[in-house]
C-alpha positions, -999 to 999 in steps of 0.1 A, spaced: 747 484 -609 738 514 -631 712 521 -610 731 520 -571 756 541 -585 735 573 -593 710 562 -559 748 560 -540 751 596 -558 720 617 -552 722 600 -511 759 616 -513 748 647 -530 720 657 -513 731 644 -474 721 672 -455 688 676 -475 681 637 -466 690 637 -430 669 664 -422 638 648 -431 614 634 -405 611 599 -399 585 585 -419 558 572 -390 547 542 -413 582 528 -415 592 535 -384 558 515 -369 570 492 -394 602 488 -383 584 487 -342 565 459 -352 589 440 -369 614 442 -344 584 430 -320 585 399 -340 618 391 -342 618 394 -301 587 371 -302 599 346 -324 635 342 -305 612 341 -272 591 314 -285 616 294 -307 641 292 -278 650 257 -274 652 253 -239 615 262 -241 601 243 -270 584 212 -260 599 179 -259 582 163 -289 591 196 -310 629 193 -302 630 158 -314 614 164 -345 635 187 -352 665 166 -344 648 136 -366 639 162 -397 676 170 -395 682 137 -398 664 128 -426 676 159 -448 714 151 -441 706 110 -451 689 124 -482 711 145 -494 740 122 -484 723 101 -508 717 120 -536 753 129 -535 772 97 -528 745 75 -541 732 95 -574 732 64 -597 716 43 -569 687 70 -568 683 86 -600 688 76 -643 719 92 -654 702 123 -675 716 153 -693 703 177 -714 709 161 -753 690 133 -742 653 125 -752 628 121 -719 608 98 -751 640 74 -752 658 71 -723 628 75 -697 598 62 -718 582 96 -722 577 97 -680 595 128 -667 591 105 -633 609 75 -645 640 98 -634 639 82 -600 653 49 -596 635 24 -574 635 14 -544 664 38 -534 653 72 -553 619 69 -542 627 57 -503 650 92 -503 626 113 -521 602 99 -495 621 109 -460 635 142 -478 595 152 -486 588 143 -454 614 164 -435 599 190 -458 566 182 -444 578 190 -408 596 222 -417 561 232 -432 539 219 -400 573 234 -375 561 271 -400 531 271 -385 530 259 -353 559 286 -340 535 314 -362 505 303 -337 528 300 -305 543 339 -317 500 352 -317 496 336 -288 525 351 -273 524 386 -287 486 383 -273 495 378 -237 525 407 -244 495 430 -249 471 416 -226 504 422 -196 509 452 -213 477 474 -211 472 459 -174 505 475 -168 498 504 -181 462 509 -163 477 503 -133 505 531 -138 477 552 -148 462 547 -119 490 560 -95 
């Protein structure tokens, strides 16, 4: 806090000094780049234009999160040993840190909200590749265009 205030002081202070500076070209190809990205990704990540298979695993990982955590909420006993922090992991779970999870229940929840994990992680990658891909075709178009206005 300490630390905004006299940064929020100096910026005040020394306005004119700061805005007079040149853009920094690093940040500002930064910035270019980034903002490429984010165009990218919401080009890519559009559902309308994600395949089929992609939309409903995305509708079933949904799914499976919300049942999960339904279940650890409504159904904590069900899924897990009641656990608090004066208690010994030696007594009440054997000396197994993994004894916490109840079966069948804990483990079947654990199971599907892992695996909707899983999905978000494989989704991750797939929409990085499809955003190369893209951005490599956005170049490709790109210095073709431009050639071809060089040309005129």
């Amino acid at each position: 806090m300490v630390a905004f205030h006299y940064t929020a002081k100096y910026s005040n202070d020394h306005r004119a000094e700061l805005q007079s500076m040149e853009p920094d070209k690093a940040v500002a190809d930064y910035d270019a780049d980034k903002a490429l990205d984010h165009q990218a990704s919401k080009e890519v990540t559009t559902w309308r234009r994600l395949p089929r298979a992609v939309r409903i695993g995305h509708l079933v990982a949904v799914g499976m999160m919300i049942t999960s955590n339904l279940a650890f909420m409504l159904l904590g006993d069900f899924c897990f040993v009641p656990f608090s922090v004066e208690d010994s992991i030696d007594v009440k779970l054997n000396g197994k840190v993994g004894n916490i999870v109840k079966v069948p229940l804990g483990d079947i929840m654990l199971s599907v909200f892992f695996a909707a994990c899983f999905y978000v992680f494989v989704f991750t990658r797939y929409r990085k590749r499809r955003i190369s891909k893209f951005l490599q075709r956005a170049s490709f178009v790109g210095e073709r265009e431009s050639r071809l206005f060089d040309n005129l």
